[in-house]
C-alpha positions as CSV (number, residue, x, y, z in Angstrom):
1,X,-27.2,-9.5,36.3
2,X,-27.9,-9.0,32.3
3,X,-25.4,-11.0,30.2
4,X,-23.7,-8.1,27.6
5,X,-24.8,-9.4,24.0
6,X,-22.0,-11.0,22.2
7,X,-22.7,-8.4,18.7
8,X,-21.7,-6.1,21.5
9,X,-18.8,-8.2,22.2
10,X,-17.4,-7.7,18.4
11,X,-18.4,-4.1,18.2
12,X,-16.1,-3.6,21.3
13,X,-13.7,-5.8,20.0
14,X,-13.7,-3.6,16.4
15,X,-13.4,-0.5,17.9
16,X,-10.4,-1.9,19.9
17,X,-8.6,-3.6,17.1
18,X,-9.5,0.0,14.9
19,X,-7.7,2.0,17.6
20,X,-4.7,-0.3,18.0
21,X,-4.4,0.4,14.6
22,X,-4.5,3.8,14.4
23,X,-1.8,4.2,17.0
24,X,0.5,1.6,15.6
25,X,0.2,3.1,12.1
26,X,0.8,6.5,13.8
27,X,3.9,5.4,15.3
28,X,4.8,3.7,12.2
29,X,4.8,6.7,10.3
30,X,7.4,8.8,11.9
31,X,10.0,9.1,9.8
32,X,12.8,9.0,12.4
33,X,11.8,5.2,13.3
34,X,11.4,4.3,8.9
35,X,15.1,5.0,8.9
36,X,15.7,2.4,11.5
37,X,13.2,-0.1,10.6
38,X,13.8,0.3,6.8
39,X,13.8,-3.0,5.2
40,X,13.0,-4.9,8.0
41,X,9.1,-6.8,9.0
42,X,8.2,-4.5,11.8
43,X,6.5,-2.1,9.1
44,X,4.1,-4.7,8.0
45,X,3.3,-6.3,11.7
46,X,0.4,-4.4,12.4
47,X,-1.1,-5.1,8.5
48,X,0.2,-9.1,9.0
49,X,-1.5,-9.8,12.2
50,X,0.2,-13.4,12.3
51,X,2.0,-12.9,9.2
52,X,1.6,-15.7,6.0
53,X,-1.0,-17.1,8.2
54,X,-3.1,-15.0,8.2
55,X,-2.7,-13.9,4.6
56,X,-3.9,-17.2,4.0
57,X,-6.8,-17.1,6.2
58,X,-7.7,-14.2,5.6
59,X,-6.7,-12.9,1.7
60,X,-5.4,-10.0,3.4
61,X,-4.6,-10.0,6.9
62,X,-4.8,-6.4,8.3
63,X,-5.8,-5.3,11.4
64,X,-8.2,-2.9,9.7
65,X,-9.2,-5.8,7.7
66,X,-9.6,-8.6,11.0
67,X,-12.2,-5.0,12.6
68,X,-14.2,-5.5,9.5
69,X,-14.8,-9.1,9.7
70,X,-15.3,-8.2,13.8
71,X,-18.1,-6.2,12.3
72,X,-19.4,-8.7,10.2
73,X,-20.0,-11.0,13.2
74,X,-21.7,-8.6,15.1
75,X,-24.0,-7.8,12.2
76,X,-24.4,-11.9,11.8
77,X,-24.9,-12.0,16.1
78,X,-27.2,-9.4,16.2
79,X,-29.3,-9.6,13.0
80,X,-29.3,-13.7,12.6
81,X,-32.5,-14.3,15.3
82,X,-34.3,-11.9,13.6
83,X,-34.1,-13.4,10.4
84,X,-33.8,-17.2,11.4
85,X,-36.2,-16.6,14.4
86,X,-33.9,-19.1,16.3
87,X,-31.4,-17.6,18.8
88,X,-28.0,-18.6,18.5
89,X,-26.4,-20.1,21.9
90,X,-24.4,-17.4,24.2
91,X,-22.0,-19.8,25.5
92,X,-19.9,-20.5,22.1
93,X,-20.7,-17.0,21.2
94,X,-18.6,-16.2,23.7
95,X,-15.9,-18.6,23.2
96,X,-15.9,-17.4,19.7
97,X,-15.1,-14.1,20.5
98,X,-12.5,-14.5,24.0
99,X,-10.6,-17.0,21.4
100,X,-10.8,-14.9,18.6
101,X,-9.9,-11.4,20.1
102,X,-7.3,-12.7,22.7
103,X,-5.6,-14.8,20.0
104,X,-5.6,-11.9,18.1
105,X,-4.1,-9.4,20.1
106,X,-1.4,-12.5,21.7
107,X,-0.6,-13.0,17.9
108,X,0.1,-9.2,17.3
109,X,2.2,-8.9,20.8
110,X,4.1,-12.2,19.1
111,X,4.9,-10.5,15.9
112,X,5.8,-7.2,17.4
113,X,8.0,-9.0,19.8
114,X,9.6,-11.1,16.7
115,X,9.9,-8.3,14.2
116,X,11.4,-5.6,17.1
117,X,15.0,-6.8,16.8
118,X,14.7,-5.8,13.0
119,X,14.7,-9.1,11.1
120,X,15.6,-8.0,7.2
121,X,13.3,-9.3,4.6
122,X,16.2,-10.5,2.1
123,X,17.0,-13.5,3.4
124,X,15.2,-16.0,2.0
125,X,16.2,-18.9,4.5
126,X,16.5,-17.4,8.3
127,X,17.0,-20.5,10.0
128,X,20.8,-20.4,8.3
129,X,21.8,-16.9,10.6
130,X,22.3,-18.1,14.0
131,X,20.6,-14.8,15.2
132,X,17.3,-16.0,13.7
133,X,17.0,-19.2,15.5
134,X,15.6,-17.9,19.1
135,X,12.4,-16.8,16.7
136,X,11.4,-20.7,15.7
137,X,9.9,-21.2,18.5
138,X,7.9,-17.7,18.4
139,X,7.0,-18.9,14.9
140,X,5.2,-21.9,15.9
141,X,3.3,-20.1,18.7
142,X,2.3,-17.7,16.2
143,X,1.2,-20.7,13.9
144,X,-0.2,-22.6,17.1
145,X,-2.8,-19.2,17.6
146,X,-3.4,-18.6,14.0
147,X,-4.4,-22.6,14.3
148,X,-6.9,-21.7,17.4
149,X,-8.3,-18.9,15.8
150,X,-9.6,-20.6,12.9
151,X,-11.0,-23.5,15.4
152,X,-12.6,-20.6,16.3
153,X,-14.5,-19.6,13.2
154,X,-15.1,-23.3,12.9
155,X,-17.4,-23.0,16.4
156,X,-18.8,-20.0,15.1
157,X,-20.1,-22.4,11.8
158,X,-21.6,-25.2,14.4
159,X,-23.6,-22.5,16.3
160,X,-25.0,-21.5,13.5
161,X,-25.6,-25.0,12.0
162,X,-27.1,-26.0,15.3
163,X,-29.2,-22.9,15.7
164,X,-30.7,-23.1,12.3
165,X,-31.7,-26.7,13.1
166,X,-32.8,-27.1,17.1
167,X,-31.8,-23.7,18.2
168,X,-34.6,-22.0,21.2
169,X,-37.4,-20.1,19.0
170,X,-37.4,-16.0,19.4
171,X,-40.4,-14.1,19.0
């Protein structure tokens, strides 16, 4: 059975991220739902994948944004033995992107399911409404898969390290 290449991997996973995307932003733009969900966070869900988190990961956060650096890594998985001549290993490849994508795509679910109810964005302190206080504890999942996903990225950094150094030569 032939192993699927792990830039394939990312290209799937981009072209999945692009067309959640597309249909959230569709969705979004029906003026019939702004009017309810004017001034509230479920506008900028699908642009905040995990909200400040990402922001700071990221600069930007969008989904549109998180397909492009998908891209990136399959351009970096499928271009780095030819220019290295060493292979990078499958097995973190892989854990790369099933932590990257699912965590992804939980943190999205997360912050859809948060922002649904309509949270406004005036309050400056939400922990003081008691209505806001079920949502901690979504917050610190959120934060808990933002936290995995960069783990991630750092075993991305450690193939590569150890690929450069002692990875198997490629013709």
């Amino acid at each position: 059975m032939k192993r699927i290449s792990i830039s394939r991997l990312f290209l799937a996973g981009a072209a999945a991220l692009i067309c959640i995307g597309l249909i959230l932003d569709w969705i979004n733009s029906d003026s019939t739902i702004d009017i309810h969900l004017h001034d509230t966070y479920i506008t900028g869900a699908p642009l905040h994948v995990f909200g400040s988190v990402t922001q700071i990961f990221l600069l930007t956060g969008g989904i549109y944004y998180i397909a492009l650096i998908f891209l990136l890594f399959a351009g970096i998985y499928h271009s780095f033995p030819k220019i290295s001549r060493r292979g990078l290993m499958y097995r973190p490849g892989l854990i790369h992107f099933i932590v990257s994508f699912s965590g992804l795509l939980l943190g999205l679910l997360l912050v859809h399911y948060e922002f649904e109810p309509g949270p406004p964005k005036r309050y400056y302190n939400s922990g003081s409404r008691s209505g806001f206080i079920e949502f901690f504890t979504v917050n610190r999942a959120i934060t808990t898969l933002a936290v995995t996903v960069v783990i991630a990225q750092i075993i991305f950094l450690l193939n590569i390290v150890y690929s450069i150094r002692a990875g198997n030569k490629v013709r």
